[in-house]
C-alpha positions in Angstrom: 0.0 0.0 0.0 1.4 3.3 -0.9 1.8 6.4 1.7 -1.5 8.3 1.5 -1.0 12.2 3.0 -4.5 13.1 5.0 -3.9 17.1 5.6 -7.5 17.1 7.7 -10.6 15.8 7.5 -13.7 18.2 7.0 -16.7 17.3 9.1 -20.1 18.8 7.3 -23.2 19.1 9.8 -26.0 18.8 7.3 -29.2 20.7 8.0 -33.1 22.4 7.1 -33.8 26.0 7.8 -35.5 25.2 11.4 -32.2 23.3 12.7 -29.7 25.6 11.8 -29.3 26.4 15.9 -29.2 22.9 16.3 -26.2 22.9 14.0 -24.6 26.0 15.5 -24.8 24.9 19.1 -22.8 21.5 18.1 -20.6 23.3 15.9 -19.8 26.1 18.8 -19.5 22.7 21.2 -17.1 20.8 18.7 -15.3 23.8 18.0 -14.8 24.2 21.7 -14.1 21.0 22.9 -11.5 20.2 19.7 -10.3 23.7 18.9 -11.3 23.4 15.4 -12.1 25.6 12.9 -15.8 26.1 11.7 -16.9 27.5 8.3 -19.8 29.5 7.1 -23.5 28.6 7.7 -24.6 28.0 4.5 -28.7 27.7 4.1 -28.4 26.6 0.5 -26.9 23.8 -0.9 -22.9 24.6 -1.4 -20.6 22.9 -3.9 -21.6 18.7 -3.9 -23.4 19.2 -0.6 -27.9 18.4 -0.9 -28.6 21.3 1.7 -27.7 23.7 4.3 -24.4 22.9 5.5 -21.2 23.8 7.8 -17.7 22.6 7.4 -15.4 22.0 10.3 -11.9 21.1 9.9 -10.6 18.3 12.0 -6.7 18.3 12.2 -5.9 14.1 11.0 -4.4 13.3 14.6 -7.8 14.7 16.4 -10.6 13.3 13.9 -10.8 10.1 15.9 -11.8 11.8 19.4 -14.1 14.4 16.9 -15.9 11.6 15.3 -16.4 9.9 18.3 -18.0 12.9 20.0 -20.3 14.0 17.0 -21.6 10.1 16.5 -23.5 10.6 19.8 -23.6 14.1 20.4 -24.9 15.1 16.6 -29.1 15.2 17.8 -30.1 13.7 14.8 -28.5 15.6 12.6 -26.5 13.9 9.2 -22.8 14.7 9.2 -20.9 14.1 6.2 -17.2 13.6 6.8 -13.9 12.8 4.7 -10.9 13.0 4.4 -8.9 15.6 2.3 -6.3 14.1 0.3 -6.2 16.3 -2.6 -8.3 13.7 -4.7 -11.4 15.7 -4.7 -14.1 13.1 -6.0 -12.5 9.9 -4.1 -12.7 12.1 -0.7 -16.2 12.8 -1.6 -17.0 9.0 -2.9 -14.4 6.8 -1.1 -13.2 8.7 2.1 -16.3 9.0 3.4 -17.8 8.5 6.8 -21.6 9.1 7.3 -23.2 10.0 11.0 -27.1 9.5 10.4 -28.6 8.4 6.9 -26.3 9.2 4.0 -27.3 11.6 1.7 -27.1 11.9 -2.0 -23.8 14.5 -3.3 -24.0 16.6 -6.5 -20.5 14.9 -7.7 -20.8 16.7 -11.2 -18.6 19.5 -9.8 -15.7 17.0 -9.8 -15.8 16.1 -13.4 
């Protein structure tokens, strides 16, 4: 197996218009808890994303305690997470981990 570079992993907390304080009060909690950084609230689906969505960055060597927090802390909200390898459509395809029900991802942008 060759060497594979994970920079980070990007955690996206998938939400509707009426959960969006759900997602901010996990993101602020993550955030705190994990130091990391959290992206724009977007209330429109963004780049291969189905709907309203925030990214947080996970540094590699922290993802494990981050995913283990958000699969019970998430509410019933979906998280998309991968990795971020530089191979855009494998990290949205291959690298993937899914907290509640997967989702379907606008991969066009990655052709």
């Amino acid at each position: 197996m060759t060497d594979i570079l994970i920079r980070d992993f990007h955690a996206h907390i998938y939400y509707d218009a009426g959960d969006v304080d759900r997602a901010k009060e996990l993101a602020a909690e993550v955030q705190q808890r994990f130091g990391v950084a959290v992206g724009h609230f977007h209330l429109k689906p963004v780049g291969p994303h189905p709907r309203g969505s925030v990214q947080m960055t996970v540094p590699a060597d922290r993802f494990g305690d981050v995913a283990t927090f958000l699969s019970v802390a998430r509410g019933g909200l979906t998280i998309f997470a991968h990795a971020s390898t530089g191979d855009d459509l494998a990290d949205h395809t291959r690298n993937v981990v899914w907290f509640g029900p997967s989702e379907p991802l606008d991969l066009t942008i990655f052709y």
